[in-house]
N, C-alpha and C positions, 0 to 999 in steps of 0.2 A: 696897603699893597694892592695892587692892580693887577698886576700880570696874572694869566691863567697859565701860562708855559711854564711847565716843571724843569725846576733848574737845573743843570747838567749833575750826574750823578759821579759822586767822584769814582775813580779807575777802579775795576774787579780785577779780581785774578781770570787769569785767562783759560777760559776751558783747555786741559790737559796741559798744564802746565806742572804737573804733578804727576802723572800718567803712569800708575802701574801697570806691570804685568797682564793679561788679563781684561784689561778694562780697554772701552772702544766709546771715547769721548767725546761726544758732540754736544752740542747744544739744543737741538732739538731732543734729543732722547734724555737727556737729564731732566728737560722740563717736563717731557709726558712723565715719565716715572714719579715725579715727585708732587706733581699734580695732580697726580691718579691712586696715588697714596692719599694726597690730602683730598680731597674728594667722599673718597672710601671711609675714614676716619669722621668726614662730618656727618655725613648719610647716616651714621648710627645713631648723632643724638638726635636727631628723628623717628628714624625709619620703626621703632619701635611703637610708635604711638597708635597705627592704628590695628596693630597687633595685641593691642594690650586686654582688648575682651576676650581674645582668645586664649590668652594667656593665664587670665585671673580663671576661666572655664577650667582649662585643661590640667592647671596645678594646684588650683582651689585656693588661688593667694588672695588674700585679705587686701580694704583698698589702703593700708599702709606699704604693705606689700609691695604691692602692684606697683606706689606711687617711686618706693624707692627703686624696681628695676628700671623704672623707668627714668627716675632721678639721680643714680649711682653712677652712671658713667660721668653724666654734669657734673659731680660733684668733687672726686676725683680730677677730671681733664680742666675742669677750672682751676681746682687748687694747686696743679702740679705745672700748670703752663709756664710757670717763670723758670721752676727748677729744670724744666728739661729742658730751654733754652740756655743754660749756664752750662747745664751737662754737654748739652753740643760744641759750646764754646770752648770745654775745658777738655773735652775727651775725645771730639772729630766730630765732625757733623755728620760724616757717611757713616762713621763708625755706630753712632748714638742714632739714627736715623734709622739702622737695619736693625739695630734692638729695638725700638721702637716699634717699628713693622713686624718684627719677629714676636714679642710681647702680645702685639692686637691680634695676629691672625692667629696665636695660640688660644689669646682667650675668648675670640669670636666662637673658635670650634666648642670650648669646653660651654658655652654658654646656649650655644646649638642643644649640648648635649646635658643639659642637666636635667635633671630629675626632680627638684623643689625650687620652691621661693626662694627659700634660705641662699643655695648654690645659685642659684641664676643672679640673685642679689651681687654674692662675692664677686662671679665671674664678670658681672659687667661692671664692676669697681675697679677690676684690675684689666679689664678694655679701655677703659678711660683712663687709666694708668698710661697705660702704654698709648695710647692717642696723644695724652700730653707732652710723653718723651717725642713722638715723632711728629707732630706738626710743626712747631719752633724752627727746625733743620729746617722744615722746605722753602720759608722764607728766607735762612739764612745761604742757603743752597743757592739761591734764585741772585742774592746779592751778591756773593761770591764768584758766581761764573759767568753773569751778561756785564754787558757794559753798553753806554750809550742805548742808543734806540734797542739794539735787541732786549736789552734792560727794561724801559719802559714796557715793551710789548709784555713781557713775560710775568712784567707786575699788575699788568691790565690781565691778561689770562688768571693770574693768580687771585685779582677780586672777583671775579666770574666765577669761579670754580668755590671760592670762600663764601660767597654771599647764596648761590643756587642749591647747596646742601641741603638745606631748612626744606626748600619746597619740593625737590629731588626724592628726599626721603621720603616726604608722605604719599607720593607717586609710587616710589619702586616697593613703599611698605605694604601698600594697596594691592597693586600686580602680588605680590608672592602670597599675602593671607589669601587673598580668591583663588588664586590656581591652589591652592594644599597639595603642594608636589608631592607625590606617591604617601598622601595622607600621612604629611610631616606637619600641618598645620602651620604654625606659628614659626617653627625652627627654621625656616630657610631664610629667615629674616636676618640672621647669625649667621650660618652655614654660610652662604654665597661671600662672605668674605672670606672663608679659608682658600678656596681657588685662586682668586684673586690676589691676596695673600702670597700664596707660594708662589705665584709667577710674578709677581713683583717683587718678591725678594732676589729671583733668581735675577732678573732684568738691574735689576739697580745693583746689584754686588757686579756688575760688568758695567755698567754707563755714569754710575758718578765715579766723579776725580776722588782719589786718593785725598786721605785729610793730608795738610802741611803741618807738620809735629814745629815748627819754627814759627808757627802764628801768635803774638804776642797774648790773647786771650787764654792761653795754655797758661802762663806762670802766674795768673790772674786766681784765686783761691775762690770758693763756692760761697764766703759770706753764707756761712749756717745761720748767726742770730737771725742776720735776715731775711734769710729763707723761711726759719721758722716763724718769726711775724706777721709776714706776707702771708704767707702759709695760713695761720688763725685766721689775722683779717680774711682774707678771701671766705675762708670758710665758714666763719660766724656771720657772714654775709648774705653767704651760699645757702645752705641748709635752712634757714628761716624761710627763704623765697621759693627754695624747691616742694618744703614741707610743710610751710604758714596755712597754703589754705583748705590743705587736707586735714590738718588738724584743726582747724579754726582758729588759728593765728591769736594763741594762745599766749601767756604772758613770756614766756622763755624766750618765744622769736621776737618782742621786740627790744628784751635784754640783749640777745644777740646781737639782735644789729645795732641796737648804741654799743655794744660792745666791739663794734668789728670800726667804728669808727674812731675809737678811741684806740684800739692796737694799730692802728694803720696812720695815726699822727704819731703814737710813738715811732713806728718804721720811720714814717719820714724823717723825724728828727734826728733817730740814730743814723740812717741811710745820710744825711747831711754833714756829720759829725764823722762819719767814716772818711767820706770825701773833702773833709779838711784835713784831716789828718794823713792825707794820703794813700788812704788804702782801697780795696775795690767794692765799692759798693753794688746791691745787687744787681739797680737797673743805673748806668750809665748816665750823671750829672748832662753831659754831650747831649744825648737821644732826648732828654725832656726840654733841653733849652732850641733845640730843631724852632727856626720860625714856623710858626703856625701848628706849632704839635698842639699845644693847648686847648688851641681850636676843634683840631682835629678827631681830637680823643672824644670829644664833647659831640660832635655830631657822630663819627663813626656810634657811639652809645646809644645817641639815639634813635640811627638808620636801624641800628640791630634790635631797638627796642620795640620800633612799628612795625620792623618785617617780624620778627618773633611774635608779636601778641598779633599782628595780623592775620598770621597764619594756625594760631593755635586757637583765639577766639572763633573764624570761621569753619576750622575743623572739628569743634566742638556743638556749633548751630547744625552745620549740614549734616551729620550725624547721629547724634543726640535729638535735636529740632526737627529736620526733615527725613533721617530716617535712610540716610544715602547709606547702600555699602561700602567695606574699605577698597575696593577697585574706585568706584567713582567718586567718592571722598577726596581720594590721590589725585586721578584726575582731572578733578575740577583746578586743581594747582599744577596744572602742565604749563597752562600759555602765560602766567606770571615766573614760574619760573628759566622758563624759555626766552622768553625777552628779559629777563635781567639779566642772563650767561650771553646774550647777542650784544645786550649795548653794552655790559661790561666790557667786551671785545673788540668794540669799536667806536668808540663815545671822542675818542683818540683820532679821530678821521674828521672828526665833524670841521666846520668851518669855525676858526678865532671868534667870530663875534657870535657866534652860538656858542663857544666854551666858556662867554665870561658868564652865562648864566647858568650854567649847567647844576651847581651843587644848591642853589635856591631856588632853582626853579623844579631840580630835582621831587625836593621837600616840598613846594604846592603843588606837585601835582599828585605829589601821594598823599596829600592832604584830600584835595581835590577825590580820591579817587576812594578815600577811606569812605567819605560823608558819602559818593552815589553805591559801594556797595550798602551801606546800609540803608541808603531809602530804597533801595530794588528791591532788599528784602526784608524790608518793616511789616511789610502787610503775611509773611507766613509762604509765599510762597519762594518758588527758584531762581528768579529775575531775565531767566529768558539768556536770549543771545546777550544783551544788555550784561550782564552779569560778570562774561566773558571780558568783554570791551573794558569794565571797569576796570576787570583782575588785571592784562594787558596794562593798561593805563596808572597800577600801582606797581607794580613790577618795572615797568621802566622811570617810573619817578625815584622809587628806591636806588635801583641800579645807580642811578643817575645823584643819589645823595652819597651811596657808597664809593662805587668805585675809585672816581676823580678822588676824592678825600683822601680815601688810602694811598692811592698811587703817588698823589704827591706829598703824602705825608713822608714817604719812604726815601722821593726822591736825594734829598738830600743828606740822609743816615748812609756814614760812611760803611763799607764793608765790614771792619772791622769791630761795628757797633751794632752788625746785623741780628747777633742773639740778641743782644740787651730790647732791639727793635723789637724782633720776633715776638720774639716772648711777653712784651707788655701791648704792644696791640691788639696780639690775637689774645690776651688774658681781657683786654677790651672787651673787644667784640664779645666775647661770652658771657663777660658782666652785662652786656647790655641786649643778649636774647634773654636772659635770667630774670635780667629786670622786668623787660616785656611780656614775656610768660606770666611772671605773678602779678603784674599789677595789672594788667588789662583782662588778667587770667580771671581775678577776683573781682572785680568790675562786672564780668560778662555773670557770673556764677551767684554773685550779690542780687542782680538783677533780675535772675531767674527767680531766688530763694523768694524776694519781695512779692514775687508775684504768687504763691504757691505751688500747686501742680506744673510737672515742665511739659512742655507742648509747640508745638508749630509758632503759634504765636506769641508765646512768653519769650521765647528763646530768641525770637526776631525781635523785641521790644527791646530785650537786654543787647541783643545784638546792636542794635540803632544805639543805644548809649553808649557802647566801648568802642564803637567804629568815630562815634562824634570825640571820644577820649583820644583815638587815635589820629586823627586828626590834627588836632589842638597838638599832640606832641610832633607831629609833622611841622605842623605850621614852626612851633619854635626853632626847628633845623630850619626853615626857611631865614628866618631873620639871621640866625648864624652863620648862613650863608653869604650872607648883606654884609656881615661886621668884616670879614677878609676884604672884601674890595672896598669898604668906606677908610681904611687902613693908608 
């Protein structure tokens, strides 16, 4: 296949075509609301991270502790991303979208407000709870009420707003530990979504359309068995990668994960064996046979896997290594994150014979851009302006390997297939920051151990070998980039 133009998307329902009461339907305001929700939802499985010294200080949590507040939401919003795109499907997308909303912004506040490990633990289990039930909707949201070009746009806005979270969060986590608003410490990391919260729920219970109780995905059942294998799988997957290298990746995680690969060919099998038989299986025969979904899934994994460990290995050296605090931590990840939400946004404007290289050339330059931040800071120190240019320089290669991928993986996933979509891409994408995190996680962390004492310089050493690991998985999205248009 050749062509870079995303094929025509088949017909949405038309905003306010369903129009109750109460409600003032547009298409711009459905998109901020549900963008702004999802947004909000991703900033949290960051924004915690460089709150987490203060956190282990001020509640006295242990580093199991610590790792699982910080790993509870992941593990949870991973596991539940498929079932709460079924729920949308089966129960209304606005309807399942404001519980959803409603779910986070309750458990944002109780998490504000706890008092132990223990409780802060629970309440962000059931933050990612409810992040699960509500993100799914917004892409199915997004396919339901654009059509044509406004469609396009709105699925370009929606990889911009998907992919800038990561770096977003360690920004705005940064800003709120340094200010300690009225010497609340750590909690306004929490808090700040309850405002935001209520006034999004008020806003979207007036600007999305009514569910249509006549949408064929209604008489369609939740498929329990295979929820619940999915379900295992993901999280015999999950929990070894969130908790491997805190515990020293002891024998149980790598039971797990041959274990999560053996319940996930039984899915498949039973998942195939449903759809002979007629019945509904969890994810959609239709959505995986998409041309070029295969492809798709395969790079999106790995865009999410070098911006995830990109972001978390360097946020580990400048910190830990150089010593930065969580203000400039955050933003040293301003101008990468900033040009990945700009070209996401407009990557769609460029000229045809610049779009056929965009998703390979994407992947070398973030190849390209891994290998110079680590020789800027092999030697122990900050790399200067340089530093800057490189971050720049991987942020729009990424941008540039996500975006377009997603946008046209979606394009041709009809409406009516838009949860089944929802729901296994973005269960994607979060296998493949998961991925990132532990394995470039343990790379950076290996490399420090080998060397003894951590310091300036050790920590740059290790650095220079996961930014070169990163790299190398860059470069392989590059060639996957090659195989769609040798097609």
């Amino acid at each position: 296949m050749t062509t870079t133009t995303p094929p025509t998307a088949a017909p949405a329902s038309t905003p306010g075509s369903s129009k109750a009461p109460g409600t003032d339907i547009r298409p711009g305001r459905i998109l901020a609301a549900v963008l702004t929700a999802q947004f909000m939802a991703l900033l949290d499985v960051f924004i915690v991270n460089v709150a987490a010294p203060t956190i282990r200080v001020e509640l006295d949590a242990s580093g199991a502790g610590l790792q699982l507040v910080i790993a509870g939401y992941t593990i949870t919003y991973a596991v539940l991303l498929i079932t709460g795109a079924r729920l949308g499907e089966r129960l209304g997308h606005r309807r399942v979208y404001l519980v959803g909303l409603a779910v986070f912004t309750a458990a944002s506040l109780a998490c504000g407000l706890s008092q132990s490990t223990g409780q802060l633990i629970a309440f962000r289990l059931l933050q990612g709870a409810g992040s699960a039930v509500l993100i799914p909707q917004v892409l199915s949201l997004i396919q339901r009420n654009f059509t044509g070009e406004a469609r396009m746009k709105a699925l370009g806005a929606y990889s911009a707003v998907l992919a800038t979270g990561a770096a977003a969060g360690q920004v705005v986590g940064g800003l709120l530990v340094s200010a300690d608003l009225f010497g609340t410490g750590w909690r306004p990391v929490f808090l700040v979504n309850v405002p935001v919260g209520l006034v999004l729920l008020a806003v979207a219970a007036r600007v999305l359309p009514r569910d249509d109780r006549s949408e064929p995905g209604r008489a369609r059942g939740l498929d329990l068995p295979g929820l619940v294998m999915l379900g295992a799988a993901v999280s015999a997957f999950t929990v070894p990668l969130v908790l491997g290298e805190q515990e020293g990746w002891p024998l149980w995680t790598w039971v797990s994960l041959g274990a999560a690969a053996v319940i996930f060919a039984l899915f498949c099998g039973y998942e195939g064996r449903l759809a002979r038989r007629g019945g509904a299986p969890l994810i959609s025969p239709r959505v995986l046979r998409v041309p070029g979904m295969g492809l798709a899934v395969f790079r999106l994994g790995a865009v999410m896997a070098v911006n995830s460990g990109f972001l978390f290995v360097l946020s580990l050296h400048v910190q830990g290594g150089l010593g930065y605090s969580a203000l400039r931590a955050g933003l040293t990840f301003a101008p990468s994150a900033i040009v990945f939400g700009v070209v996401g946004l407009t990557w769609r404007k460029w000229s045809v014979q610049l779009q056929r290289a965009l998703i390979p050339g994407g992947f070398a330059l973030a190849a390209v851009s891994c290998v110079a931040v680590g020789l800027l800071l092999r030697d122990g120190g900050d790399g200067g302006i340089w530093l800057y240019a490189a971050l720049v320089g991987g942020g729009v290669g990424m941008s540039l390997g996500f975006s377009p991928t997603l946008t046209r993986a979606l394009a041709t996933v009809r409406p009516e297939e838009a949860a089944d979509a929802s729901g296994f891409l973005a269960t994607v994408t979060q296998l493949g920051q998961l991925t990132g995190v532990a394995v470039f996680g343990a790379i950076f962390l290996a490399g420090i151990e080998s060397q003894g004492a951590p310091g300036a310089y050790s920590s740059a050493d290790a650095l220079l070998v996961s930014f070169y690991a990163l790299a190398a998985a860059a470069a392989l999205g590059a060639v996957s980039g090659l195989v769609r248009r040798r097609r």
